[in-house]
C-alpha positions in Angstrom: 0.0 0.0 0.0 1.1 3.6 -1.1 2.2 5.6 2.0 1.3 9.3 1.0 2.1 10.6 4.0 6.1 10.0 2.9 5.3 10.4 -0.7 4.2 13.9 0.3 7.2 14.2 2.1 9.4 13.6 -0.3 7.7 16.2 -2.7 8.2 18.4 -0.5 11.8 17.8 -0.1 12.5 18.1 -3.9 11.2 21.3 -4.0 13.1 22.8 -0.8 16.3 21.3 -2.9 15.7 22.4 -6.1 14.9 25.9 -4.9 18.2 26.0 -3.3 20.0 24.8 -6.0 17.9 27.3 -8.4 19.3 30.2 -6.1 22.5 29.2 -5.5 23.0 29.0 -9.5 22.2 32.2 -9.7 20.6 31.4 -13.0 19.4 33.9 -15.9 17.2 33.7 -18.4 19.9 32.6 -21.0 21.8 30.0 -18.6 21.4 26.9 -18.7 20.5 24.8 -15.7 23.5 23.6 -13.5 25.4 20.8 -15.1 24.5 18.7 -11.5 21.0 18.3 -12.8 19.7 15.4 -15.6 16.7 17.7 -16.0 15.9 21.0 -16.3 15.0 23.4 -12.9 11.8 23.6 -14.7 11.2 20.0 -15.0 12.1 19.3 -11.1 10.0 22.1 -9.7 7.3 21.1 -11.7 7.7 17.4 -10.9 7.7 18.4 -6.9 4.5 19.8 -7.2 2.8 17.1 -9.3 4.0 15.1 -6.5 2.6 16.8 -4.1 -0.7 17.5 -5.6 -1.0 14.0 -6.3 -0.2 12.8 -2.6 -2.8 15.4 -1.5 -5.1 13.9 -3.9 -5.0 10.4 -2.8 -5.5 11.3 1.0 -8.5 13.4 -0.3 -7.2 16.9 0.7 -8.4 17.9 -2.7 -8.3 22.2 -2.4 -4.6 21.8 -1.0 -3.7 19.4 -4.4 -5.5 22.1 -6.1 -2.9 24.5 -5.2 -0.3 22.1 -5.5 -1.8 21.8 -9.6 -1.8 25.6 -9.7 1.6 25.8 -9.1 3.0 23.6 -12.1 0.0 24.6 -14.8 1.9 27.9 -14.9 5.5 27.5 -14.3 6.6 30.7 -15.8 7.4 32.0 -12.2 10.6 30.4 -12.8 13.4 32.6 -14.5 14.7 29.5 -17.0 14.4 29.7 -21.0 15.4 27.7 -23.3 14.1 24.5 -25.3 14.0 22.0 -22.7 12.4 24.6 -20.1 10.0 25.3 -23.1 9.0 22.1 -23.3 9.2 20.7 -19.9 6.5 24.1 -19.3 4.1 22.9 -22.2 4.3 19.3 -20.6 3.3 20.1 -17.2 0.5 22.7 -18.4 -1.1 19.6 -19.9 -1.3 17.3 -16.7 -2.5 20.1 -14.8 -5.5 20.5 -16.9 -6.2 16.8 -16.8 -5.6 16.2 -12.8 -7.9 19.6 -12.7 -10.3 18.0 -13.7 -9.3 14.8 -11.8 -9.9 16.3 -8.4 -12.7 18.6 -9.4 -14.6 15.5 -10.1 -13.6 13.6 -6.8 -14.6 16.3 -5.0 -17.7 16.0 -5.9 -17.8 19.2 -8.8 -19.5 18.0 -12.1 -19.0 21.1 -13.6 -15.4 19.9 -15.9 -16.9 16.1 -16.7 -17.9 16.8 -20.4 -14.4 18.7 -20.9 -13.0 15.8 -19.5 -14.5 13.5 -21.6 -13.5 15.2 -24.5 -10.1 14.8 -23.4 -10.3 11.7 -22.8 -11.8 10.5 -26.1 -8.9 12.7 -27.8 -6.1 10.2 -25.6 -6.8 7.3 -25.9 -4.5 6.3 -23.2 -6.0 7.8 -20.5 -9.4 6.5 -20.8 -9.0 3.7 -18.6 -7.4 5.7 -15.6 -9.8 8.1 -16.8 -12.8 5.9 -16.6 -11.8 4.6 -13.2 -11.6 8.7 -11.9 -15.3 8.9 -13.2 -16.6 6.0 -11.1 -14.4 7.0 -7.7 -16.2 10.0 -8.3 -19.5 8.7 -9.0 -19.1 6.2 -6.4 -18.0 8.6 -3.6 -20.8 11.1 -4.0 -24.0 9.4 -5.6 -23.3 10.9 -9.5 -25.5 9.6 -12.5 -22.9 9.0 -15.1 -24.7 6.0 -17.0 -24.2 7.6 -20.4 -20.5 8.7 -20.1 -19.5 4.8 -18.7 -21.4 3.6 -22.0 -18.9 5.7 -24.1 -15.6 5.1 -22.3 -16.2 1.2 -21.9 -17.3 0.7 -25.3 -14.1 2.3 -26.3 -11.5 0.5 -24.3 -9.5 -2.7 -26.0 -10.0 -5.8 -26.0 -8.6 -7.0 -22.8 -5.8 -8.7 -24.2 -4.5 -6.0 -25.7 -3.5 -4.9 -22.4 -0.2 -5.0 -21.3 -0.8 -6.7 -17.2 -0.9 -3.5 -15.3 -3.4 -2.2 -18.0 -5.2 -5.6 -17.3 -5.1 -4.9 -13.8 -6.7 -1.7 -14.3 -9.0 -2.8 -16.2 -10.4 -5.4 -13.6 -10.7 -2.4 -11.4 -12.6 -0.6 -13.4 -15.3 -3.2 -14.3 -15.0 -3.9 -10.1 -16.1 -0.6 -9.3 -18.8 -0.3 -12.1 -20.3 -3.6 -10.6 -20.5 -1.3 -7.0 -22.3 1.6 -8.9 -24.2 -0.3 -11.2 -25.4 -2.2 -7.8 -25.9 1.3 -5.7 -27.7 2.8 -9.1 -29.6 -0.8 -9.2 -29.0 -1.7 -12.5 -28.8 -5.1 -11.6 -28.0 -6.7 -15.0 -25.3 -4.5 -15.4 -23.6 -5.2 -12.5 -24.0 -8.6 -12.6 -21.9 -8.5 -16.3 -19.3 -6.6 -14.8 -18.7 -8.8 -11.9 -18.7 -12.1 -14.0 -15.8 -10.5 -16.3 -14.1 -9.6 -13.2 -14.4 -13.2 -12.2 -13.3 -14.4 -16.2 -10.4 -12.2 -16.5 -9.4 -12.6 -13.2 -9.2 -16.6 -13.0 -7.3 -15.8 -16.4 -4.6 -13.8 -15.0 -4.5 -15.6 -11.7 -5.8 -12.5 -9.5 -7.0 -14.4 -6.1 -8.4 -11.0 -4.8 -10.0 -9.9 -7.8 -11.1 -13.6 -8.0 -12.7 -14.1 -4.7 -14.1 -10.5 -4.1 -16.1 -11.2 -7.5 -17.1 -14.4 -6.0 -18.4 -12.5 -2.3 -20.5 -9.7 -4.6 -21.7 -12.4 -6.7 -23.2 -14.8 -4.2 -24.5 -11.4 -1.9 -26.5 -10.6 -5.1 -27.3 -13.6 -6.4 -31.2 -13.7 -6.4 -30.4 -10.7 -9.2 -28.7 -12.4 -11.4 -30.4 -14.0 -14.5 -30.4 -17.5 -15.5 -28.2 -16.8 -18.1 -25.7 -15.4 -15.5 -26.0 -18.0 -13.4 -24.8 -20.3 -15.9 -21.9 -18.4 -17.0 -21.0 -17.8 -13.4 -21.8 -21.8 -12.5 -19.2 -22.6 -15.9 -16.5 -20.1 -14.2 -16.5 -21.9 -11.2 -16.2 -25.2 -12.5 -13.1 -24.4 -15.2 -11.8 -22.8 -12.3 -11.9 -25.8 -9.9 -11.0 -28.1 -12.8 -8.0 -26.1 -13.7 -6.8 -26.0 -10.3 -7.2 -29.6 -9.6 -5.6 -30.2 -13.1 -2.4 -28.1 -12.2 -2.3 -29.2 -8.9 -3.0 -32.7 -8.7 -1.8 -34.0 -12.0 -5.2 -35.3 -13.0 -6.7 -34.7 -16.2 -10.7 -34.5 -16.1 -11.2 -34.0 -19.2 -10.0 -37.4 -20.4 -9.7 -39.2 -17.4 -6.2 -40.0 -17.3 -3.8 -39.9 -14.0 -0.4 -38.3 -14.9 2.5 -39.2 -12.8 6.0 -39.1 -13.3 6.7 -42.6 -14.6 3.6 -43.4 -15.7 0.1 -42.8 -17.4 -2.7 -45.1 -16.6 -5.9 -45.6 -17.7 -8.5 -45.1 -15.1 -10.2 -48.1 -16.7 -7.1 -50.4 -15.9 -6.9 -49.3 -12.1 
């Protein structure tokens, strides 16, 4: 588990540091930044405050990450030029507008979501985290967002496209539409999401994922169609099979006992 508290602190260190190396430089706005640094001053003063903002974000101090945001969306405060400084200025402007509307929405503020969702349909990349933002939210304070969770999920891959931490991702995001859809009750719907959960999870070997599908699953059982209880019965029994198959050395399929110097028959036993 992340431990804010120290990522915080160490945001906070970087920026004490870097201001201290900034004036001790005594920079202009034609030199370049001290040899010592990999990066521009730029780039470390405005990756201190993304740090920061982000830390305050995740233990839900959302006006103090505000501030932290408002202090790399404009980082012309700080008396560097040149190309990488340029760039490194243009870069951080851009996350600031998307964790804007990050914590806007997690505090509860509708207000940016359809700017948001424009920029999320223009980056493809960050519709998944994206997506996940917009059900915290919608989670946390009671939102209707049926139509925008139509768009994003109909837009994301096919789950093995994902690279593993996108896979994980997306298992979270189809675990925490199953909790709206279930708050909203939109039964079916949450239902669908919890047996992919439970599909994709038994794939990639994800016990939590796995068994915390399983817990919703049987608490909302009397919901579920027939046709979900059937998929969910079949998931259940692959995934016993499967485990008895890699575990035990027996094949149910075919009926066969593997061992290591030989393969009988059941019949012959």
């Amino acid at each position: 588990m992340e431990n804010w508290d120290q990522s915080l602190a160490l945001a906070n260190q970087l920026i004490v540091v870097i201001t201290r190396i900034s004036q001790a430089s005594s920079y202009t706005l034609n030199t370049p930044h001290p040899s010592s640094l990999q990066r521009s001053i730029t780039y470390y003063f405005g990756f201190g405050y993304l740090m920061q903002g982000l830390a305050y974000h995740k233990k839900k101090q959302y006006s103090q990450s505000l501030l932290s945001i408002e202090k790399y969306a404009d980082l012309d405060w700080i008396l560097e030029t040149g190309p990488e400084a340029e760039k490194d200025k243009k870069q951080f402007l851009l996350y600031s507008i998307a964790n804007t509307f990050t914590v806007k929405l997690l505090s509860g503020d509708l207000s940016p979501l359809q700017e948001y969702m424009r920029l999320l349909m223009e980056n493809p990349k960050e519709r998944l985290s994206g997506l996940i933002t917009i059900l915290e939210a919608a989670i946390e304070h009671n939102l209707d967002v049926h139509a925008e969770l139509s768009i994003l999920f109909s837009s994301l891959l096919p789950f093995h496209q994902y690279d593993q931490f996108y896979q994980n991702s997306c298992l979270s995001a189809y675990n925490l539409a199953s909790i709206y859809y279930l708050k909203k009750h939109r039964f079916n719907d949450a239902m669908d999401c919890i047996l992919y959960v439970l599909d994709y999870s038994k794939q990639l070997q994800d016990d939590r994922h796995f068994i915390r599908g399983n817990a919703l699953f049987e608490a909302f059982r009397p919901y579920a169609s027939l046709k979900q209880l059937e998929r969910f019965a079949h998931i259940q029994i692959t995934y016993v099979r499967e485990e008895i198959e890699s575990k035990e050395g027996l094949d149910l399929e075919i009926g066969v006992l593997h061992s290591s110097s030989n393969i009988l028959p059941l019949s012959s036993l």
